[in-house]
N, C-alpha and C positions, 0 to 999 in steps of 0.2 A: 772597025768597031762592031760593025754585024754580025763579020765572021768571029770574033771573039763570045758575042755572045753568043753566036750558035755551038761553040764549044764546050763552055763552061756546064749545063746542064749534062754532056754527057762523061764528065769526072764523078759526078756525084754520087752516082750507083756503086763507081769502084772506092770511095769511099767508107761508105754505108758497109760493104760487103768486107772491108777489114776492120770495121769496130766491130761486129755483128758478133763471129767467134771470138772475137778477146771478151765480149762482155759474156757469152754465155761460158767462157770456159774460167773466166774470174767468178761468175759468182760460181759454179758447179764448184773448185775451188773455196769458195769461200763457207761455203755449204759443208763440203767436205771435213777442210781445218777446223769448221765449228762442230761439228757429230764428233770426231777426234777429240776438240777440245773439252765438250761435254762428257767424253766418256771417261777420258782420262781425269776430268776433274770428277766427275765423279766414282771412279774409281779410286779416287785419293782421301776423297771422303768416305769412301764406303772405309777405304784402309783403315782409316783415323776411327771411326767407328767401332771399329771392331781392336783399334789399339788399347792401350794399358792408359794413355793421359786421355782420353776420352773417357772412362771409367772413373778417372782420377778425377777430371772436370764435373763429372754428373754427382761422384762421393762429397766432393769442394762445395757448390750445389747448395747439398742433403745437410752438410754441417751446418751451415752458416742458417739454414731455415729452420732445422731442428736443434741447433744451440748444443752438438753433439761429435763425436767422434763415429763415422758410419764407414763403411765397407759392405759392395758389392761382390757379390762371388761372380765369376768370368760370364761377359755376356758371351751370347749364340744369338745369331742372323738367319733368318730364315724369307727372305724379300726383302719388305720392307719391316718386318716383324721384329723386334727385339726381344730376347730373351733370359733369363736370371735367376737362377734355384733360390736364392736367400737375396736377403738387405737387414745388415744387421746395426743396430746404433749404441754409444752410449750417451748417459745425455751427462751434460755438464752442469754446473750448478744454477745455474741459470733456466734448464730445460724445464719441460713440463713434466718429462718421465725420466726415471733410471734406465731403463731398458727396452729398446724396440726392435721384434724382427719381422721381417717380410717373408713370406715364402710363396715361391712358384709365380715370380713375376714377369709379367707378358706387358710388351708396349710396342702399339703402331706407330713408328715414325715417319712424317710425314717432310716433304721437301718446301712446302707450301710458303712459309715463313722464311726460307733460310736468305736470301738477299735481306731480310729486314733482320739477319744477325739474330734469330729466334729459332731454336731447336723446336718443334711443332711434333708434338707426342698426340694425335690426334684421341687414344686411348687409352689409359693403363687399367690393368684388372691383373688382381693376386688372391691368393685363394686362403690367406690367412694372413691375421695382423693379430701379434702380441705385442701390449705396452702393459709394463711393471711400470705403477707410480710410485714404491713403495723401493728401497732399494740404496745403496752406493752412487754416488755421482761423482764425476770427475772433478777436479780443484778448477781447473780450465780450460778452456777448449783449447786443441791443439792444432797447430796450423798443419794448411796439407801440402807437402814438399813436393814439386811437379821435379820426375828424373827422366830420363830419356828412353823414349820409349821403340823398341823396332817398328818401322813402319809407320812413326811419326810424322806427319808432313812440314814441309820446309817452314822457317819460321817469317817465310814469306808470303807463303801459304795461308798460315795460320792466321794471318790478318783478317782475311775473305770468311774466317768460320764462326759461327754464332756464337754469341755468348751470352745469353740468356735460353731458358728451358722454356715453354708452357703448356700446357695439358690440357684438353678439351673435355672430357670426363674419366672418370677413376670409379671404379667398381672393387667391394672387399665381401668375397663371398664368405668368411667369418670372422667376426671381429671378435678378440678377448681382452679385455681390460682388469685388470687385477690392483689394489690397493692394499694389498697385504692379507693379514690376518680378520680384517675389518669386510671386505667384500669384496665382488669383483660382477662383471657384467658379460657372459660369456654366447656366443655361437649368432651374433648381430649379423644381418648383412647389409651393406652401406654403398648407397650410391649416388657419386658427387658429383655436377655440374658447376659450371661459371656461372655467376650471377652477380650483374651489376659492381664491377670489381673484387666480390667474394665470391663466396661456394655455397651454391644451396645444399645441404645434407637431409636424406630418408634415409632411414633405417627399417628396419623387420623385421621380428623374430629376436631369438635368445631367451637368457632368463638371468635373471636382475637377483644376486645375494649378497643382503648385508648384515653385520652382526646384532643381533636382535631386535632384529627384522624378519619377516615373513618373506619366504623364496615370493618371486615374481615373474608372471611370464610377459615379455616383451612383447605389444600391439607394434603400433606403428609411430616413431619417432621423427619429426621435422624438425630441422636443425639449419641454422645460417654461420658459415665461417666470415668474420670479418676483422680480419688483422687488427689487435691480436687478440682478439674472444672467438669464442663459441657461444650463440645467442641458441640457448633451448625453447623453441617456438612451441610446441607442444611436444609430449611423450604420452605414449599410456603404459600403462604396466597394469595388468590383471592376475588375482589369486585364485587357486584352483577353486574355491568355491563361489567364486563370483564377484568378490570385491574388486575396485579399479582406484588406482592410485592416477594423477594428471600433474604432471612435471613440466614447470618452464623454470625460467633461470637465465644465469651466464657464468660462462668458464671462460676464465683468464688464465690459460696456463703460466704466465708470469707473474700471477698476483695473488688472484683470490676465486675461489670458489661461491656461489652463491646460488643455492635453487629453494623451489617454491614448490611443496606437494599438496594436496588435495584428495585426502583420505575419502572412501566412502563404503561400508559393508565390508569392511576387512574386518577378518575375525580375531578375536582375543589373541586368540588360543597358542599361538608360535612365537609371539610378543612375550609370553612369560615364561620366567622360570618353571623349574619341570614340575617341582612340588605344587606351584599354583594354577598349572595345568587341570587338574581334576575340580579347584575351587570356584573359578571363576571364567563366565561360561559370554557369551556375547558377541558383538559387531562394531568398530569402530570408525567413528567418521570425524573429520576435523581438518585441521591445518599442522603441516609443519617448516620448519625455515633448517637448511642446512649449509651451515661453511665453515668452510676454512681458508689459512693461507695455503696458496701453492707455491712449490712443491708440498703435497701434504706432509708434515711432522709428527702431529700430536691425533691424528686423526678429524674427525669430524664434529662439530659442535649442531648437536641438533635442538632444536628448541619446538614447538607448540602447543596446541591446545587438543585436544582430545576428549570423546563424548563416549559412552557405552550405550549400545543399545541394546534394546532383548537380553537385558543383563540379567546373571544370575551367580547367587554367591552363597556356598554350600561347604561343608566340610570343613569351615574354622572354627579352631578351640575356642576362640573368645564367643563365638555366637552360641555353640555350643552349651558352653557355661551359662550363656543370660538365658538357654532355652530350657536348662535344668532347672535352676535359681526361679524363671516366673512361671515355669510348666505350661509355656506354649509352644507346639514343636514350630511353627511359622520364621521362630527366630536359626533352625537350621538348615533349609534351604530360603534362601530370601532371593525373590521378584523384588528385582532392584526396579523402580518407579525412575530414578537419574540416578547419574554415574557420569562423572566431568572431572579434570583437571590438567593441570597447565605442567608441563616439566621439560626440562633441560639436560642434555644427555653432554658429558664434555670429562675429559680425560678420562674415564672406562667409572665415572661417579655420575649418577641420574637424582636429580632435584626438584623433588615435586609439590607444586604447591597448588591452591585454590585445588583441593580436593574435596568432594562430596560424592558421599552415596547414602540413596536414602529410599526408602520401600515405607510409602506414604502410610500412617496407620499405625505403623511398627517400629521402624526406627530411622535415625539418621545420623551420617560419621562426618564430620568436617575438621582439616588438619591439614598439615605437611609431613613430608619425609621425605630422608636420602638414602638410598641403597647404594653400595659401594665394598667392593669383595665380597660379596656374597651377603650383605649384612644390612640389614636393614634398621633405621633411627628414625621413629615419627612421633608426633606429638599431635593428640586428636582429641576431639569435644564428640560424647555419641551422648545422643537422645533419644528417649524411650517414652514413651505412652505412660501418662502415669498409673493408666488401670493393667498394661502392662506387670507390675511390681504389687497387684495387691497380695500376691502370695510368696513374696519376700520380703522377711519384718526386716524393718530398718533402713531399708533398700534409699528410699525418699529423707529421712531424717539425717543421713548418713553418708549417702555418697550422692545420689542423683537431690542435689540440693538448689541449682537452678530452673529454674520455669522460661521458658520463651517456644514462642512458633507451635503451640501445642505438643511439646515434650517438654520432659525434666531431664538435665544434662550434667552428663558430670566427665571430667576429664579422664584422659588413658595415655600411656605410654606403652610405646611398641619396638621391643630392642631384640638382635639377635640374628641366626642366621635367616636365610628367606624361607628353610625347608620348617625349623622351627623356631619360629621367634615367641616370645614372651614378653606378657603384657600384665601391667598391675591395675585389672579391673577385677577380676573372678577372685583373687584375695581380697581385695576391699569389702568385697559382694558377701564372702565367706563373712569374712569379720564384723560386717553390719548385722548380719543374722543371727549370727554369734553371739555378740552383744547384744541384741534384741530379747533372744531367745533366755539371757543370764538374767536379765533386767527383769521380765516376765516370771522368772522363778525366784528372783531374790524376793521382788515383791512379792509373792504368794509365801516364800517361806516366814518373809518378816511377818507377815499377817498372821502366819498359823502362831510364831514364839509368843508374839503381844498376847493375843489372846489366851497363850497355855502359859503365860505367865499369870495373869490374872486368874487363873482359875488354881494358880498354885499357892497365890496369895492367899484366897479365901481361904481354902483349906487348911492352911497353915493357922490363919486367924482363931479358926472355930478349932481348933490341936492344942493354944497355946491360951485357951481364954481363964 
């Protein structure tokens, strides 16, 4: 028993000394197999990558988010870098827009995510985004047929590969947005991060054109994407001379449009037709409310209230006319005291109500009208000072027959084009004067006959006694 166990202790060493290389030459091996298996696996991925159903996969993607028909032009690999001349879409009837293209798109692919089945786009940045809202759309989106691609990986392969995308921030060094013939919002640049399951969006820069509207230049835009709106947290948009428009809101590209403006110091003067360019002279501040359905159809329905300040209103026939008619020139250029009213702009017809303008002392206009092809229909009450009118006879007995608020007021109608519309005040004005004037000579001539009748009678008397 002794000598056994004086044995046993010396097997052990030659034990130890043939595990020893099998264990360092298994794992050096195993080491090995796995650097091979990483490379070749990634090498099959880089293949897939740079294959036609990898493009297919990210186009597949792009439709189903954008509710569109899209196509990538061929990537280029450069590392880990991905690269893209165009991305072009159409959208379908359902989308937000008819038309989208990408140019010069660049994206870091990252490995980060792939065990969790997630393509991890660490960055994308393109150096221009056009979207036509305005435009043709597809009947329906069309499915995307995967066909066989060279250098496709096994379809057992394919199990192991992501299928989901996500993006860690997106950079668009010019944004153009276009709405047709109505306006468009050009040269933005926009930069988006993840945020609490959406996308925070800043903007910068551009300039903001809509149809009778005043161009605008583009501040600084904060914006939140949250499936499926677009929340307008603030905007600013400034005019060359100093006025600042402040935009919030929400876009629903599947539904409805809805924003909120906040006028202040914007001037008249681009807001009007050309001919009342020279008339009317001022700064605007107020509220307005804009929407529609989307996809837009019919355009935009604008609605608010609007103020004129530092107003000034010069060069109308009608003022004109009352400034001949009471021979004070005050009535042809008029320091407007207030200038307010309310209108609604909706199929290319503008509706304006709770109108006043008034230049305290001298006179005041209150009415409605609509302009619509060039043509203006309003119906208005104007009031004038009655010491105004002392050097137009009849003026008071005749047309300006009511009294209220310290004026005499008499109604007007305002019809015709916008460059010359015609109004039935300054005939009336004629015709009270007219009448006046006939009234004051009949009387004087009947008074001269009476009397040379009488003096014919006697005469006649003392002829025939």
């Amino acid at each position: 028993m002794a000598s056994l166990m004086s044995i046993s202790p010396r097997r052990q060493p030659v034990v130890k000394r043939r595990i020893k290389p099998f264990l360092y030459w298994g794992f050096a091996a195993f080491w090995v197999l796995g650097v091979i298996g990483i490379l070749a696996g990634k090498s099959a991925i880089e293949t897939y990558l740079r294959s036609a159903r990898f493009q297919q996969f990210i186009s597949a993607k792009s439709d189903g988010l954008l509710h569109a028909r899209s196509e990538f032009a061929p990537f280029a690999f450069s590392g880990k870098d991905l690269y893209s001349e165009t991305f072009q879409a159409q959208g379908d009837e359902s989308a937000a827009f008819s038309k989208l293209r990408l140019d010069q798109i660049r994206a870091e692919v990252s490995w980060r995510g792939f065990f969790d089945h997630v393509w991890r786009i660490e960055q994308v940045s393109t150096q221009r985004l056009d979207v036509h809202f305005d435009g043709t759309r597809l009947e329906s989106p069309s499915p995307v047929m995967e066909t066989p691609a060279s250098g496709a990986p096994a379809s057992s392969f394919r199990g192991w590969l992501p299928d989901r995308v996500e993006i860690g921030s997106a950079s668009i060094r010019e944004t153009n947005l276009f709405w047709g013939d109505a306006g468009s919002l050009r040269g933005t640049r926009l930069e988006m991060t993840p945020s609490d399951g959406g996308w925070a969006i800043v903007g910068n820069g551009g300039r903001l054109e809509q149809a009778g509207f005043p161009s605008l230049d583009v501040g600084r835009v904060q914006m939140r994407y949250q499936a499926p709106s677009i929340f307008v947290q603030s905007a600013e948009l400034r005019q060359n001379d100093g006025g600042t428009v402040r935009v919030n809101g929400e876009i629903n590209p599947g539904s409805a449009l809805d924003l909120h403006a906040a006028l202040s110091g914007i001037s008249v003067t681009p807001l009007l037709a050309a001919d009342w360019r020279v008339r009317l002279h001022g700064t605007v501040s107020g509220e307005i409310d804009a929407r529609t359905p989307l996809p837009i159809k019919n355009g935009l329905v604008v609605s608010g209230k609007l103020n004129l300040e530092n107003g000034q209103l010069e060069a109308l026939p009608v003022l004109d006319q009352i400034a001949t008619f009471t021979r004070l020139q005050q009535f042809r250029t008029l320091k407007l005291t207030k200038a307010s009213a309310d209108f609604r702009q909706e199929n290319q017809r503008t509706t304006v109500q709770n109108f006043v303008v008034e230049s305290v002392g001298l006179i005041r206009m209150e009415g409605a009208f609509t302009v619509q092809d060039g043509k203006i229909d309003g119906a208005f009450e104007v009031g004038v000072t009655p010491s105004s009118l002392q050097w137009l006879p009849g003026s008071q007995e005749r047309v300006f027959t009511q009294a209220r608020g310290g004026y005499v007021w008499t109604p007007m109608r305002l019809v015709g084009p916008l460059d010359k519309p015609e109004e039935d005040l300054s005939p009336r004005l004629a015709a009270a004067a007219k009448g006046a004037l006939i009234e004051g000579v009949e009387g004087g001539v009947r008074g001269t006959i009476e009397t040379g009748k009488g003096v014919i009678k006697g005469a006649l008397d003392l002829l025939f006694k």
